[in-house]
N, CA and C of each residue as an Amber inpcrd file, in Angstrom:
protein
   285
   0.8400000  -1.1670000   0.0000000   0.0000000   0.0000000   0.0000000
   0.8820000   1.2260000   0.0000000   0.3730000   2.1140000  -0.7460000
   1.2670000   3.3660000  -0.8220000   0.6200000   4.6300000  -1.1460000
   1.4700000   5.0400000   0.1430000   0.6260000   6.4630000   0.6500000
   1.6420000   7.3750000   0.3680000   0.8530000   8.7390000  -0.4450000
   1.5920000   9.9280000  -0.3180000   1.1690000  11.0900000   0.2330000
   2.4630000  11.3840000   1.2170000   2.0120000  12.8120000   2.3720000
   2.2970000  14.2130000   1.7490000   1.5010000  14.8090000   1.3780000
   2.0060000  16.2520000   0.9440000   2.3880000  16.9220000   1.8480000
   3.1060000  17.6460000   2.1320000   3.6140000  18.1710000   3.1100000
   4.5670000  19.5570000   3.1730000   5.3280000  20.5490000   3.4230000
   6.2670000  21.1330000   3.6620000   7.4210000  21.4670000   4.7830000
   8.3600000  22.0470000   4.8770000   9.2860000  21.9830000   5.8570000
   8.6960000  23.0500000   6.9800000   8.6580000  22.5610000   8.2270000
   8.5470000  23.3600000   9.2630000   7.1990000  23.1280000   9.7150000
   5.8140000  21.9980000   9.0440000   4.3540000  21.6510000   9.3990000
   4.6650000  20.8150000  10.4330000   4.2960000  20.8720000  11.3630000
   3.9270000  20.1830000  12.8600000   2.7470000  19.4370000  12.2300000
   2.1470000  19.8490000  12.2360000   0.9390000  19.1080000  11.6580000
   1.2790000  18.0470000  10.8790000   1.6680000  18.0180000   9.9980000
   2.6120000  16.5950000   8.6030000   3.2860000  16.0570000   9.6410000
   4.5660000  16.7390000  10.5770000   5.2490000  15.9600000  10.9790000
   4.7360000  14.6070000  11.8660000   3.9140000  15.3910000  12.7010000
   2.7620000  14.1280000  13.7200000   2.2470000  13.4310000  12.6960000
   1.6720000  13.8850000  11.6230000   0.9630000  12.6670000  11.1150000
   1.5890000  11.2710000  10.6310000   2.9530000  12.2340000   9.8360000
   4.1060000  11.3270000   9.4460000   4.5580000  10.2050000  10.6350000
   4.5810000  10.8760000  11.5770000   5.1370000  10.0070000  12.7730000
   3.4900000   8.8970000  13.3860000   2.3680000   9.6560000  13.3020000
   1.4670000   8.4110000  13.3590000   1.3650000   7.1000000  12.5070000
   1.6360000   7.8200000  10.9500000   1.6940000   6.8040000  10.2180000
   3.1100000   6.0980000  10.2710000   4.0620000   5.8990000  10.8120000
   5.1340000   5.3120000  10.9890000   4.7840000   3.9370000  11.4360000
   4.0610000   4.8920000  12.6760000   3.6960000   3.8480000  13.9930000
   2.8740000   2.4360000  13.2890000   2.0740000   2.5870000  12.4830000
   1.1360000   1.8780000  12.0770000   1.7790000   0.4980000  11.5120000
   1.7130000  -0.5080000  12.3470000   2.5050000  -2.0280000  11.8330000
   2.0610000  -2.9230000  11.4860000   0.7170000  -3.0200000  11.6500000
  -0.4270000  -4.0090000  11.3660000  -0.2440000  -4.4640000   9.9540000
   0.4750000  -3.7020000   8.9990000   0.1750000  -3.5570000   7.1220000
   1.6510000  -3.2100000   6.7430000   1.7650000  -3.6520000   5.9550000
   2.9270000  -2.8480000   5.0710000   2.6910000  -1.5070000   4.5460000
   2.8460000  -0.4430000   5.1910000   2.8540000   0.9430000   4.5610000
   3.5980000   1.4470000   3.5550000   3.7140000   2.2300000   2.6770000
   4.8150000   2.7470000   2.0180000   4.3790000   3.9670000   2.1500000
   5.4330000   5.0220000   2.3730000   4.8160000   6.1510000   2.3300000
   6.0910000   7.3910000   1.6920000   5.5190000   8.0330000   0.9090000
   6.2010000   9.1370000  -0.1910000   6.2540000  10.3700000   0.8960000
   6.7540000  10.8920000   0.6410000   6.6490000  12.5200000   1.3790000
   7.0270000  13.4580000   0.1190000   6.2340000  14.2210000  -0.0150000
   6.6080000  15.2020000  -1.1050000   6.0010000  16.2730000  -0.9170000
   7.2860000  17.2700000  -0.8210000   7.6310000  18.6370000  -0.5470000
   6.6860000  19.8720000  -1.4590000   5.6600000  20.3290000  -1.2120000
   5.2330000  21.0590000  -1.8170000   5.6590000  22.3790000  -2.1600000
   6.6720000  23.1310000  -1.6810000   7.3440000  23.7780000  -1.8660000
   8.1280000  23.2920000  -3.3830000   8.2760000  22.3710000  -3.6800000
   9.2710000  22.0210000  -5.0590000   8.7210000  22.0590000  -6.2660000
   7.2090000  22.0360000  -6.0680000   6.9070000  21.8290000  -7.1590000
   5.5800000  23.3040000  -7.1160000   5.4700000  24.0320000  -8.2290000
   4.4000000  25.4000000  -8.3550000   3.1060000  24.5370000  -7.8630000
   2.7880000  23.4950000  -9.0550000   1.4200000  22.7490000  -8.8750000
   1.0640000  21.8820000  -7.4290000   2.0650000  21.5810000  -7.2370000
   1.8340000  21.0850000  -5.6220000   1.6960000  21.8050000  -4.3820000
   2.0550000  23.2060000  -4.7420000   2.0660000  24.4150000  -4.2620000
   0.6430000  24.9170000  -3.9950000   0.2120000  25.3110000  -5.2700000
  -0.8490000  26.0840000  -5.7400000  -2.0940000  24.8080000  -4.9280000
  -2.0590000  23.2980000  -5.4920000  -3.1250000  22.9550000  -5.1140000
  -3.2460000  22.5880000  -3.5060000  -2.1860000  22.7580000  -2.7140000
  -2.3500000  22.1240000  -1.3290000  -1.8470000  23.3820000  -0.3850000
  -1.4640000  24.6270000  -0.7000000  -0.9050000  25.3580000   0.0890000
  -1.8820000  25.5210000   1.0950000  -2.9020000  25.2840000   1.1120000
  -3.7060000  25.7060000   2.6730000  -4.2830000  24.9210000   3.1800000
  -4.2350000  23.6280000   2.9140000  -4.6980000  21.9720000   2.7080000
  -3.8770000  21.2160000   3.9500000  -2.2640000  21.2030000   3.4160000
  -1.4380000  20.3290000   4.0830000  -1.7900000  19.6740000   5.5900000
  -1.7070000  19.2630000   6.1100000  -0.9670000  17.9340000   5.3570000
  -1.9380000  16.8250000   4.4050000  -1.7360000  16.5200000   3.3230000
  -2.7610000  16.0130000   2.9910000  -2.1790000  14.5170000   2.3700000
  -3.3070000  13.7820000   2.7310000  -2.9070000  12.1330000   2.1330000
  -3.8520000  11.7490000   0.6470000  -2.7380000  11.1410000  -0.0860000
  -3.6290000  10.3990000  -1.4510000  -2.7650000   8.7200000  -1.4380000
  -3.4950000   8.0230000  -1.5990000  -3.2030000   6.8690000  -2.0770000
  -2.9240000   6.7340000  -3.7260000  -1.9650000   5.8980000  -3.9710000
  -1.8930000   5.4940000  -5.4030000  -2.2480000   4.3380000  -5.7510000
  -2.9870000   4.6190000  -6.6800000  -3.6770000   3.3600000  -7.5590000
  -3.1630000   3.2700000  -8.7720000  -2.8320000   1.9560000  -9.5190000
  -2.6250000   1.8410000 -10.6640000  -3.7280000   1.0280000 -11.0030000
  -4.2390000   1.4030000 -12.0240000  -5.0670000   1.4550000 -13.1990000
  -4.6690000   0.2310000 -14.1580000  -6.0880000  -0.8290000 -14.6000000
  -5.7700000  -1.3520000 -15.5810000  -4.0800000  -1.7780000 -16.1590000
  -4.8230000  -0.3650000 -16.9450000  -3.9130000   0.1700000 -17.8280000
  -2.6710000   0.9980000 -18.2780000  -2.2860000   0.6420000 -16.3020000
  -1.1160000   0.7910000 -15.9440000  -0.4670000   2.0380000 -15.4200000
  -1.7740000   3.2460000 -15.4880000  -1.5360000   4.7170000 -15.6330000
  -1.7030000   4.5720000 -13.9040000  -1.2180000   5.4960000 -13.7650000
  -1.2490000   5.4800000 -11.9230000  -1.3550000   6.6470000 -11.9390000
  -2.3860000   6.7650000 -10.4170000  -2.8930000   8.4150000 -10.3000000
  -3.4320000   8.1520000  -8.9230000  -3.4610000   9.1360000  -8.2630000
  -3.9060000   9.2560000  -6.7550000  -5.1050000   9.5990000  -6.5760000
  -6.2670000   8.8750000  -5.5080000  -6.7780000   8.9820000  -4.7850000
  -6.9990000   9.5710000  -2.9330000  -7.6200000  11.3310000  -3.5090000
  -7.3520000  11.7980000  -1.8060000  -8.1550000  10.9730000  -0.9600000
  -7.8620000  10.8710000   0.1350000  -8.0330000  10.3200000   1.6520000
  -8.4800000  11.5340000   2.1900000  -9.4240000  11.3960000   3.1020000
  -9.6570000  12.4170000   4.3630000  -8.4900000  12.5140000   5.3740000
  -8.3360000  13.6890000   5.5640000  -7.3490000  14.2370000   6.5920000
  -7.6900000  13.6480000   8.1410000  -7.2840000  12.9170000   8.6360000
  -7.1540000  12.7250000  10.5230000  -6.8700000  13.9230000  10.8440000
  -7.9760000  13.7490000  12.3090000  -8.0480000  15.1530000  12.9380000
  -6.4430000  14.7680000  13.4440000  -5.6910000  16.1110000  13.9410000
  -4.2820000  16.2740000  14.7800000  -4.4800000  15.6280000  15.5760000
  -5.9680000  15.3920000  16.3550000  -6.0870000  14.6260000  17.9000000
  -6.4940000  13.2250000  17.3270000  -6.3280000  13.0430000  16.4620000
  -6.5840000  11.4620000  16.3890000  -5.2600000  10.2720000  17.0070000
  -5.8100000   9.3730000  17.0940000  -4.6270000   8.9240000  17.7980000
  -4.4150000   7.4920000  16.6410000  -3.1880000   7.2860000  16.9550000
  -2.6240000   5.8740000  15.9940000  -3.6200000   5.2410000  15.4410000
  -4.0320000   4.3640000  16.3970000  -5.4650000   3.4730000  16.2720000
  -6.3730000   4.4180000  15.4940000  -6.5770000   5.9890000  15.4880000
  -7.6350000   6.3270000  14.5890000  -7.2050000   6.4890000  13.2790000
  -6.2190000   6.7960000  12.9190000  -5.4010000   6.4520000  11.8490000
  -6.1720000   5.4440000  11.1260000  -5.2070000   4.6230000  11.5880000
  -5.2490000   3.0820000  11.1950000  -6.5560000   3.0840000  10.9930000
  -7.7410000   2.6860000  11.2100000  -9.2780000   2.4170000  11.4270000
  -9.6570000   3.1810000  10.1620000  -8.8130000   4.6370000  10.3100000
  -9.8180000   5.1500000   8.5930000  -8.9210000   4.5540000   7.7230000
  -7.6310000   4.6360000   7.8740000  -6.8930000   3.8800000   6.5800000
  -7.4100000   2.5020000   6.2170000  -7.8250000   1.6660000   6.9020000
  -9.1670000   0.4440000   6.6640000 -10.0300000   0.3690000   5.4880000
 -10.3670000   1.5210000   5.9780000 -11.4430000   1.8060000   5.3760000
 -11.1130000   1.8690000   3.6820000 -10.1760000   2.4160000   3.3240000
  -9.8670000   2.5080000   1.9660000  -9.1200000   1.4790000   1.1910000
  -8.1940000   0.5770000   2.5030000  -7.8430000  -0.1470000   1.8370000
  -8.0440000  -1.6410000   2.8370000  -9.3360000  -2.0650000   2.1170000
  -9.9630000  -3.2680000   3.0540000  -9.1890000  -4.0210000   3.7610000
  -8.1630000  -4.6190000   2.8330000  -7.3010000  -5.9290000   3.4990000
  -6.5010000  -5.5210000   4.6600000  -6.4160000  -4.1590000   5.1960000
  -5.4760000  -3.7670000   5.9840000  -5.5870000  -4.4460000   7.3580000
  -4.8700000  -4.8310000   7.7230000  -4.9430000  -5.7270000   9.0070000
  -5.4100000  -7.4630000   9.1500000  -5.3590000  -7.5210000   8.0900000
  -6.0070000  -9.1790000   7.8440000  -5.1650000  -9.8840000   7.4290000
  -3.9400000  -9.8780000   7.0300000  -2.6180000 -10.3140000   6.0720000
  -2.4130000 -11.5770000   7.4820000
């Protein structure tokens, strides 16, 4: 499973989340971090958003493109994490 965190340098907010989703062992996570600062378009679409999660899906036909996730509140805790990440990707915790 592979998750990407939008994020920038100096978000408390990304950083906790980053560090919740660390925690999470139940699943094989993969997780991207990408700097919105680097890129204009990653800029423009998340500058007041961050931290924000999309999953990647590949397609058929091989094209891969992300699916956003709802943001966890800051007060969510590990376990709430985990429970919505479930949700999107069924098998999580059943392996």
């Amino acid at each position: 499973m592979r998750l990407i965190l939008y994020s920038k340098p100096g978000c408390h907010l990304c950083e906790r989340l980053l560090e919740k989703l660390k925690q999470i062992s139940d699943f094989k996570l993969e997780i991207e971090v990408r700097d919105i600062t680097t890129r204009e378009d990653w800029f423009t679409a998340y500058q007041y958003e961050i931290p924000v999660i999309t999953k990647e899906i590949v397609c058929p036909d091989g094209e891969i493109r992300e699916e956003l996730l709802p943001r966890p509140s800051p007060r969510a805790s590990v376990e709430n994490v985990k429970q919505m990440l479930q949700k999107f990707f069924p098998i999580c915790g059943k392996e």
